[in-house]
N, CA and C atoms of all chains as a GROMACS GRO file, in nm:
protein
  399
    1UNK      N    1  -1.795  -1.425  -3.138
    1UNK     CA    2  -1.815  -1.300  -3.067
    1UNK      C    3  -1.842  -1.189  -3.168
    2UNK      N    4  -1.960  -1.069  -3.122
    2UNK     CA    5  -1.972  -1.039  -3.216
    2UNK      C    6  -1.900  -0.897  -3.206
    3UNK      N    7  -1.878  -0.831  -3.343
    3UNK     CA    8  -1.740  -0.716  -3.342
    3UNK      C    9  -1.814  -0.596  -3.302
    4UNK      N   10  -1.769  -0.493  -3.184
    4UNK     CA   11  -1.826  -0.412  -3.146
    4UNK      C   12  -1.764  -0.260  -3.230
    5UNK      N   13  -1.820  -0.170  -3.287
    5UNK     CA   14  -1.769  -0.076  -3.323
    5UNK      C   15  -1.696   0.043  -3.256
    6UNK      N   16  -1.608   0.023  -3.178
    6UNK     CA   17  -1.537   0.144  -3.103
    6UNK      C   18  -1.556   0.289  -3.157
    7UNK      N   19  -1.522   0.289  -3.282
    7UNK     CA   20  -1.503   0.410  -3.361
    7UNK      C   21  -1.641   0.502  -3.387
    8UNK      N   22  -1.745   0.417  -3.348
    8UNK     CA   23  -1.875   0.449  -3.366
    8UNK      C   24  -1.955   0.525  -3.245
    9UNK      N   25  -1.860   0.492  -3.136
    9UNK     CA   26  -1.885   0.570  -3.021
    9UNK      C   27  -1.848   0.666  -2.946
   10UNK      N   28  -1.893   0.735  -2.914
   10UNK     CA   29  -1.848   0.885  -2.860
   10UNK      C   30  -1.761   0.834  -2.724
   11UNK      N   31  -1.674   0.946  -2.685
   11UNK     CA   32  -1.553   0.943  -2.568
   11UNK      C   33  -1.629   0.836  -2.460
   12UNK      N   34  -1.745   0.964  -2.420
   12UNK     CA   35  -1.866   0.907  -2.310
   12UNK      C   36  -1.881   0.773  -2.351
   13UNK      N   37  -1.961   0.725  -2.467
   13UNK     CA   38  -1.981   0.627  -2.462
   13UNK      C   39  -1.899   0.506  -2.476
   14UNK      N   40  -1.775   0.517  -2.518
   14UNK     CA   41  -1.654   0.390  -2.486
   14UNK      C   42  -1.598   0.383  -2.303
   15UNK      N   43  -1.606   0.509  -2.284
   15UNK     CA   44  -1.578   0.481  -2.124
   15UNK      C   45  -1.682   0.430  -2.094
   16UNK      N   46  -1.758   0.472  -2.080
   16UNK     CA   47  -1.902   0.330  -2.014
   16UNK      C   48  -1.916   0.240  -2.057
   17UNK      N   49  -1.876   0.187  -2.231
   17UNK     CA   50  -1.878   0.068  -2.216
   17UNK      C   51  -1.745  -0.042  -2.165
   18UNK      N   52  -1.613   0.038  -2.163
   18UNK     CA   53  -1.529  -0.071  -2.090
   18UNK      C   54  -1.547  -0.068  -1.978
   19UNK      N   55  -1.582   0.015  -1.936
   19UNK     CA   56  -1.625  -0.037  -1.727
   19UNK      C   57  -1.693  -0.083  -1.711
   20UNK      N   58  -1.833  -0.140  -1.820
   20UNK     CA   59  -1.885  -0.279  -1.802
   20UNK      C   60  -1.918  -0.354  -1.898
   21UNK      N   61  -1.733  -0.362  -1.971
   21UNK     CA   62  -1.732  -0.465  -1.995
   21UNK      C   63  -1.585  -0.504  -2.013
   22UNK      N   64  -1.507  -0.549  -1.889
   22UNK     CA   65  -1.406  -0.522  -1.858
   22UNK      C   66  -1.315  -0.667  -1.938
   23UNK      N   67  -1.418  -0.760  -1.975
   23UNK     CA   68  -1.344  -0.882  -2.017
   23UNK      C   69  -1.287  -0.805  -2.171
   24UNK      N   70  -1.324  -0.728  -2.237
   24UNK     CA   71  -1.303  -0.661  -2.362
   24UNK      C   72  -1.174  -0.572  -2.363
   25UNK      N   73  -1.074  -0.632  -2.366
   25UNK     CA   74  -0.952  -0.514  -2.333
   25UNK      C   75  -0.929  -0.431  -2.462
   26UNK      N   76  -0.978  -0.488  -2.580
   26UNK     CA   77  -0.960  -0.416  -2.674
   26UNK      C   78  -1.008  -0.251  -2.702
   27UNK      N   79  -1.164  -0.248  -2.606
   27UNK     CA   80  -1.218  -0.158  -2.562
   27UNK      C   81  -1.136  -0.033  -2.504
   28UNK      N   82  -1.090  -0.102  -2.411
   28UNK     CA   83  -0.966  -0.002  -2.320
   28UNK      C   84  -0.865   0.010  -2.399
   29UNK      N   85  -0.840  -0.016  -2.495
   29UNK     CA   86  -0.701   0.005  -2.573
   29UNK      C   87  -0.761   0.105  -2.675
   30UNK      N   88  -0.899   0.056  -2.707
   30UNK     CA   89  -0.950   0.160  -2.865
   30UNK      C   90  -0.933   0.282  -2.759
   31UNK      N   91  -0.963   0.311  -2.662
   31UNK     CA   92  -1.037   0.443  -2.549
   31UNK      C   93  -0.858   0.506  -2.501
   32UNK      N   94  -0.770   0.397  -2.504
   32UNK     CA   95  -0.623   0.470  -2.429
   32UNK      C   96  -0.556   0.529  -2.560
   33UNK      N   97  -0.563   0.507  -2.684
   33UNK     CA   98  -0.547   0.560  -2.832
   33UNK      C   99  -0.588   0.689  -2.847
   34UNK      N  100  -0.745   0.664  -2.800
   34UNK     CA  101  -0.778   0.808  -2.804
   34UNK      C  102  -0.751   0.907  -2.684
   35UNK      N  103  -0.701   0.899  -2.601
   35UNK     CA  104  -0.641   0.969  -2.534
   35UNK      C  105  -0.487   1.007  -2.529
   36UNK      N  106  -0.374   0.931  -2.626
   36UNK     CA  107  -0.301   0.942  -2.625
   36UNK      C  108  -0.299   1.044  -2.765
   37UNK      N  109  -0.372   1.050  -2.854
   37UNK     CA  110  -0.415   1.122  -2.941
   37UNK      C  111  -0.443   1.264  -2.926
   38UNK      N  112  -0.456   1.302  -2.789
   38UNK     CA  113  -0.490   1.440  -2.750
   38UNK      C  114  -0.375   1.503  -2.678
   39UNK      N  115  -0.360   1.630  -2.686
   39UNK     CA  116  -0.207   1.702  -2.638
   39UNK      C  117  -0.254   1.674  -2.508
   40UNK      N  118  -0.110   1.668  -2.430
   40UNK     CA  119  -0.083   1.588  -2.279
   40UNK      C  120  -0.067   1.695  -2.143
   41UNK      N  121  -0.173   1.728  -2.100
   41UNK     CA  122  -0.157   1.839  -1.988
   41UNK      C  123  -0.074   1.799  -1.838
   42UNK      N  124   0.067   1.829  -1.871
   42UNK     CA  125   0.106   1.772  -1.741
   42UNK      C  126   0.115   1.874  -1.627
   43UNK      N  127   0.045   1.771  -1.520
   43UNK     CA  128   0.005   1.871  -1.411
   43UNK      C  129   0.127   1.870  -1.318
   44UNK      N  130   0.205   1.786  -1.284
   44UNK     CA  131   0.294   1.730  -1.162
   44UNK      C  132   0.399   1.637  -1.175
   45UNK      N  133   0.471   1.611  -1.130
   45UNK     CA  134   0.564   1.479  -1.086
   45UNK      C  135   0.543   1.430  -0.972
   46UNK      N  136   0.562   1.300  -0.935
   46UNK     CA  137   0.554   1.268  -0.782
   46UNK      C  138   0.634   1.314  -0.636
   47UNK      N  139   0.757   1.384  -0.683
   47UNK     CA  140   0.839   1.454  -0.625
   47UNK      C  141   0.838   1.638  -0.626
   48UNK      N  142   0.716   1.605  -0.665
   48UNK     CA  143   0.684   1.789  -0.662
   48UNK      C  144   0.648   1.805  -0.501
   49UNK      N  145   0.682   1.914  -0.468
   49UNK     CA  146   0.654   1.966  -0.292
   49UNK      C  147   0.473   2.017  -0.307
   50UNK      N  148   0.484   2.072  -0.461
   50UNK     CA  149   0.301   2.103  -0.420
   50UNK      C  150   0.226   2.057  -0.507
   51UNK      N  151   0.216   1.914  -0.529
   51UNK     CA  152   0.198   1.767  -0.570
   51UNK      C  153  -0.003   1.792  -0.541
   52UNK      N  154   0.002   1.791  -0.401
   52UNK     CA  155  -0.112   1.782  -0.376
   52UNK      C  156  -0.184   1.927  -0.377
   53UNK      N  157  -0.145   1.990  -0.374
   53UNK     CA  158  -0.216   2.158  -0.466
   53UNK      C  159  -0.276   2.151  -0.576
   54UNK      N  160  -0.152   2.083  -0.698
   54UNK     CA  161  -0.157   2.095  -0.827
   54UNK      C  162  -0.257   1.985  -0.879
   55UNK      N  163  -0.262   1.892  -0.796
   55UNK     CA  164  -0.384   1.769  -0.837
   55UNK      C  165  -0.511   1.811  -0.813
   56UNK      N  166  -0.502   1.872  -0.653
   56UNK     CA  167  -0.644   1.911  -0.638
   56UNK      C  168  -0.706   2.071  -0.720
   57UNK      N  169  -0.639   2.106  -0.731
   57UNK     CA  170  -0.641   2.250  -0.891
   57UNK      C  171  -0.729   2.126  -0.995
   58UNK      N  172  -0.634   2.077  -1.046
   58UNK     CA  173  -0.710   2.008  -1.196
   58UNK      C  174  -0.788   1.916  -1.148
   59UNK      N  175  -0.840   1.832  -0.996
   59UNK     CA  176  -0.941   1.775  -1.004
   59UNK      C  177  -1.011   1.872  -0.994
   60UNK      N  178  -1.077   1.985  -0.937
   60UNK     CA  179  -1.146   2.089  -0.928
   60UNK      C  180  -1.212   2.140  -1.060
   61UNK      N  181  -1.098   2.157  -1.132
   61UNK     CA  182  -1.118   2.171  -1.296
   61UNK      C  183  -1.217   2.087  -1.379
   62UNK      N  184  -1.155   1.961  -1.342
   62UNK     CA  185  -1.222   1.858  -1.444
   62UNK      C  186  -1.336   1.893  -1.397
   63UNK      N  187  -1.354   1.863  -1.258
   63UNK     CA  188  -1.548   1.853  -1.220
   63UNK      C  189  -1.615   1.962  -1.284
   64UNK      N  190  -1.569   2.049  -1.279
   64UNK     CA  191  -1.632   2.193  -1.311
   64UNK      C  192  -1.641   2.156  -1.446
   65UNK      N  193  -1.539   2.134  -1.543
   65UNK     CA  194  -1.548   2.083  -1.645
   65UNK      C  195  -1.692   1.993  -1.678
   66UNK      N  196  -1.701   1.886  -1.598
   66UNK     CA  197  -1.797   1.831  -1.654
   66UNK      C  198  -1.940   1.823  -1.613
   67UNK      N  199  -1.911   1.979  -1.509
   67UNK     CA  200  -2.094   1.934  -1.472
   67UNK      C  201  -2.105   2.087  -1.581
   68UNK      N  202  -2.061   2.126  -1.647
   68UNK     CA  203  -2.094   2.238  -1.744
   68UNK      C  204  -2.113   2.173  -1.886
   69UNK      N  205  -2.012   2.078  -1.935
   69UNK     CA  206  -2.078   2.051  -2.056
   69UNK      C  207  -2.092   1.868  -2.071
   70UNK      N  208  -2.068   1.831  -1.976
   70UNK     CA  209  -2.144   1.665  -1.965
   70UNK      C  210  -2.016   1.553  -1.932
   71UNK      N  211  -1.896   1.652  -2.013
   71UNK     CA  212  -1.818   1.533  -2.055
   71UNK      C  213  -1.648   1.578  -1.983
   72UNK      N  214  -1.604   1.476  -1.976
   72UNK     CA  215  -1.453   1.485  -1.923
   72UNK      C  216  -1.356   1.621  -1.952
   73UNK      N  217  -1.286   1.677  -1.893
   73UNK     CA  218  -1.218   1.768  -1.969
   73UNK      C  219  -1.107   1.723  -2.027
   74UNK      N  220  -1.052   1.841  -2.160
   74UNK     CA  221  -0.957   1.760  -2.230
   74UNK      C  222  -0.782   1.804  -2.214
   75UNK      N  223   0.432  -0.471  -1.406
   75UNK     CA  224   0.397  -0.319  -1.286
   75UNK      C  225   0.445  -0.185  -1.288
   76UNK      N  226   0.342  -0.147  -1.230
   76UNK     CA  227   0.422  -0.028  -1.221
   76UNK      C  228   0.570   0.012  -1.163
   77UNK      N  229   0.593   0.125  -1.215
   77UNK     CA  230   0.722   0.121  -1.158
   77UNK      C  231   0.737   0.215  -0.999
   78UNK      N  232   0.860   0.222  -0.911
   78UNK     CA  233   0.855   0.288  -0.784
   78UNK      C  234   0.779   0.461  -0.752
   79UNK      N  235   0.775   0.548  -0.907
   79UNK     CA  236   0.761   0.643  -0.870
   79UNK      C  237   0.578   0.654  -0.923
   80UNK      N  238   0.577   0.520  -0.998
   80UNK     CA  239   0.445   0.569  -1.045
   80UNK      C  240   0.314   0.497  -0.904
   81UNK      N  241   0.360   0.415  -0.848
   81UNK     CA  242   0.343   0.390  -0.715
   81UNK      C  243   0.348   0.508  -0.613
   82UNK      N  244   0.391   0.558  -0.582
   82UNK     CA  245   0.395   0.688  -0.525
   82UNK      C  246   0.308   0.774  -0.570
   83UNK      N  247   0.318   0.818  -0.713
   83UNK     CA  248   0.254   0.886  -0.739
   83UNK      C  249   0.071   0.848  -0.740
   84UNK      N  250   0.095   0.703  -0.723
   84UNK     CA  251  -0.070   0.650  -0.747
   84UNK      C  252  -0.128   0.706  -0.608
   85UNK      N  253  -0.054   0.628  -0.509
   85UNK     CA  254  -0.068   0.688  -0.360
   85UNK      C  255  -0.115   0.807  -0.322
   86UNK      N  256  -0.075   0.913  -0.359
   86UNK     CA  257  -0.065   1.000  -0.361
   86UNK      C  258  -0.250   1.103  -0.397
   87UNK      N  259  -0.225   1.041  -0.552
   87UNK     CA  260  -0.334   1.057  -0.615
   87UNK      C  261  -0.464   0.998  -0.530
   88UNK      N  262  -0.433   0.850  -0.478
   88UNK     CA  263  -0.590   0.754  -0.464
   88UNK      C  264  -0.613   0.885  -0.325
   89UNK      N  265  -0.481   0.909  -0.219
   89UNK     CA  266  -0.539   0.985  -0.139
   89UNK      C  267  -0.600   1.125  -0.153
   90UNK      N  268  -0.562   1.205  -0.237
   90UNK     CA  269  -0.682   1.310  -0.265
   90UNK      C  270  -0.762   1.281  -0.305
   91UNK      N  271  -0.781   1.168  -0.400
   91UNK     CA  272  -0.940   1.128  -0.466
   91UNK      C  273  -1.032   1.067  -0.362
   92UNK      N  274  -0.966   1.003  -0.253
   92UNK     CA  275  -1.110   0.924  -0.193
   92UNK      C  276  -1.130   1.029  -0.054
   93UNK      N  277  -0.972   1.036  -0.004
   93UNK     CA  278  -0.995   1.074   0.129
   93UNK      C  279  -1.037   1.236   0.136
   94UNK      N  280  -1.013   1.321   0.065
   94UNK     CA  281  -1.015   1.489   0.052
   94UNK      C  282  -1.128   1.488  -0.032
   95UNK      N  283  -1.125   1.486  -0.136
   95UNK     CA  284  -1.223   1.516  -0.275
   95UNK      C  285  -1.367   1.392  -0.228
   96UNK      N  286  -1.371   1.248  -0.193
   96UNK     CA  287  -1.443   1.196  -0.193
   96UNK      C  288  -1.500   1.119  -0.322
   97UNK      N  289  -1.439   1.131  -0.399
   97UNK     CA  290  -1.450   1.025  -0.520
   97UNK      C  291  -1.433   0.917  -0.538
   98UNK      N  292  -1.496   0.825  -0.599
   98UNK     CA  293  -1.468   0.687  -0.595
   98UNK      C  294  -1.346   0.672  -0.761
   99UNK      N  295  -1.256   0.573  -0.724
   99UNK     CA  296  -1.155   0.521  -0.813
   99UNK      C  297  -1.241   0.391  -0.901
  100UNK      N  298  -1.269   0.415  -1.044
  100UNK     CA  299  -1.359   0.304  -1.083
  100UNK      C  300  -1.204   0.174  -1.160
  101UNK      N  301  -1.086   0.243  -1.210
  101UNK     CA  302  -1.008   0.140  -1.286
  101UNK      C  303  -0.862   0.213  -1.285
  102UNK      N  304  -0.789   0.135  -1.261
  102UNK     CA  305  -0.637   0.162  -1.211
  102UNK      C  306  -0.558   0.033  -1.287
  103UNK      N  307  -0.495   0.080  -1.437
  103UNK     CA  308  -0.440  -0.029  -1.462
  103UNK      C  309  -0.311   0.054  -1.570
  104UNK      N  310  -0.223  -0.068  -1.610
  104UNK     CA  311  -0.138  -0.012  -1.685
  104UNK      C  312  -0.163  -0.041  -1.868
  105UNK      N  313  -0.129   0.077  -1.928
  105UNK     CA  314  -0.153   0.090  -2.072
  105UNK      C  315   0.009  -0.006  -2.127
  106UNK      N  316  -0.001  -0.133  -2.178
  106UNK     CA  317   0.139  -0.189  -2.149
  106UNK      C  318   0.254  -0.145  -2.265
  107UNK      N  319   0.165  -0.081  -2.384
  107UNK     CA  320   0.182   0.026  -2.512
  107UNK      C  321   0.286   0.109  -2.462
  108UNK      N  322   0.203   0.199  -2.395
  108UNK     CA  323   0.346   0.302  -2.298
  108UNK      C  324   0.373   0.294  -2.210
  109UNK      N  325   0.353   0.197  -2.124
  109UNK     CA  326   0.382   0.206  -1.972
  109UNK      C  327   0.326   0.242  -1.862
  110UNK      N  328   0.257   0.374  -1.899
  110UNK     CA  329   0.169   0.484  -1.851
  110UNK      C  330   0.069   0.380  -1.768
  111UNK      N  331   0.029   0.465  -1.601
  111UNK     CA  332  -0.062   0.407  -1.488
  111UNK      C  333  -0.170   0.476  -1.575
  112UNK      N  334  -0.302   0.415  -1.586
  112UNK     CA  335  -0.390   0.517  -1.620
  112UNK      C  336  -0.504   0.500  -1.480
  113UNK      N  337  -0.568   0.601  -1.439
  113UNK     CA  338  -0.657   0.636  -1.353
  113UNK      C  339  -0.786   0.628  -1.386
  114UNK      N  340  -0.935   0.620  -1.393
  114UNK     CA  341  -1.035   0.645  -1.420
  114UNK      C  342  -1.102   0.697  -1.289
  115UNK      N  343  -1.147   0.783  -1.211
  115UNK     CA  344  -1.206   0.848  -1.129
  115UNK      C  345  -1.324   0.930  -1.136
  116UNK      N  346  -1.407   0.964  -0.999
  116UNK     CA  347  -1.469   1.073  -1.037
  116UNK      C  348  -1.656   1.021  -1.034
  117UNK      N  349  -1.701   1.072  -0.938
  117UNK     CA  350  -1.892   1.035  -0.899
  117UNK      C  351  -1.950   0.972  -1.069
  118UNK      N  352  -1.903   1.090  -1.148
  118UNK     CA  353  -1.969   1.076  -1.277
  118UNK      C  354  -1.841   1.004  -1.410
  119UNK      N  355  -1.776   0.969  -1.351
  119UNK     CA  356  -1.677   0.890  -1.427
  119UNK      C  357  -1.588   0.984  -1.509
  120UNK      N  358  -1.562   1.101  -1.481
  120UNK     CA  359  -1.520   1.208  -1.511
  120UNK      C  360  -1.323   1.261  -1.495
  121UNK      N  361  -1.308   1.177  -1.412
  121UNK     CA  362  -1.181   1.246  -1.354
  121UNK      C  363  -1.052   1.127  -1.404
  122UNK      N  364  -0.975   1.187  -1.503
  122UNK     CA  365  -0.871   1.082  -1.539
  122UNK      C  366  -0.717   1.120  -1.529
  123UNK      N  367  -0.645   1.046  -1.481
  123UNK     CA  368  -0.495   1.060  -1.507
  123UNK      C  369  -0.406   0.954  -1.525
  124UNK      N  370  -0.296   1.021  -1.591
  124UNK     CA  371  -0.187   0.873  -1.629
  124UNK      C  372  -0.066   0.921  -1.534
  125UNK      N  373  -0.020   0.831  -1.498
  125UNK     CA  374   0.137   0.892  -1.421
  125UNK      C  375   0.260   0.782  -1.511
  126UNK      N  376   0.302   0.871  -1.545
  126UNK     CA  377   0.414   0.777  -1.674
  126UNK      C  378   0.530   0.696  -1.619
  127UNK      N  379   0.597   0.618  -1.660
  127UNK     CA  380   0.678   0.524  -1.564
  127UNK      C  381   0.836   0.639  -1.500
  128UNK      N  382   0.872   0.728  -1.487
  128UNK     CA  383   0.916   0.879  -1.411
  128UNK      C  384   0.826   0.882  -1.328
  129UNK      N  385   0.725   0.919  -1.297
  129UNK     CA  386   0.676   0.984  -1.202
  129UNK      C  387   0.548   1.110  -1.253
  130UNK      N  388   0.552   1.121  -1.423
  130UNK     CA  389   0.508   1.304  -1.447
  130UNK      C  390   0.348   1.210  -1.418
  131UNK      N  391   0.271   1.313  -1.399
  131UNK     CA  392   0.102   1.352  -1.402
  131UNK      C  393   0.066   1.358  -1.497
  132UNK      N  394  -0.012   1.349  -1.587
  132UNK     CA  395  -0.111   1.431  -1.624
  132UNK      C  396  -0.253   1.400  -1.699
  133UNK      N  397  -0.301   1.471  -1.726
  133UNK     CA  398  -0.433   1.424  -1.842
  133UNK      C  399  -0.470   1.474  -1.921
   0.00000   0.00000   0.00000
């Protein structure tokens, strides 16, 4: 098998390639590294009363986020 | 597996993403490193969250 360079690819491009190529878990592990690597925006707990406010706030965000500059927000 | 609250909290989540917002859920699995649910969501593959084995949110 031949060795794929994770490190060689941008955010965008490791998320597209483990969603098709899902037999590659190493993929999803190089891609969950780099996200654990970035400070942790916590939005909620599951026992929050405005649970579903605070999710739909930061999904709102992200989108906006990414139809302005291409890519996920961080 | 996940654990009881991160279940809940997935619930929770899949229902604003598909049923309110309209987004499709592309990968829902656990990081087994930390525990952490991670989410992948979002038309343009855009929308992510982890819910940690507690219950917290975030991304």
């Amino acid at each position: 098998m031949s060795q794929v360079n994770y490190a060689a690819m941008s955010d965008e491009e490791l998320r597209q390639y483990f969603l098709r190529h899902r037999e590659d878990k190493m993929a999803l592990r190089a891609y969950l590294d780099r996200l654990s690597d970035r400070p942790r925006h916590i939005i909620t707990t599951v026992d929050d009363p405005d649970f579903d406010a605070k999710i739909q706030a930061t999904v709102r965000r992200q989108m906006q986020a990414s139809d302005s500059n291409g890519e996920a927000a961080v | 597996m996940p654990t009881n609250a991160q279940l809940r909290g997935l619930y929770r989540l899949s229902y604003w993403l598909t049923y309110i917002m309209l987004q499709p859920i592309h990968l829902v699995c656990i990081d087994e490193r930390t525990s952490n649910l991670y989410v992948l969501a979002g038309n343009t593959e855009n929308l992510e969250f982890q819910i940690t084995p507690n219950g917290q949110v975030f991304s």
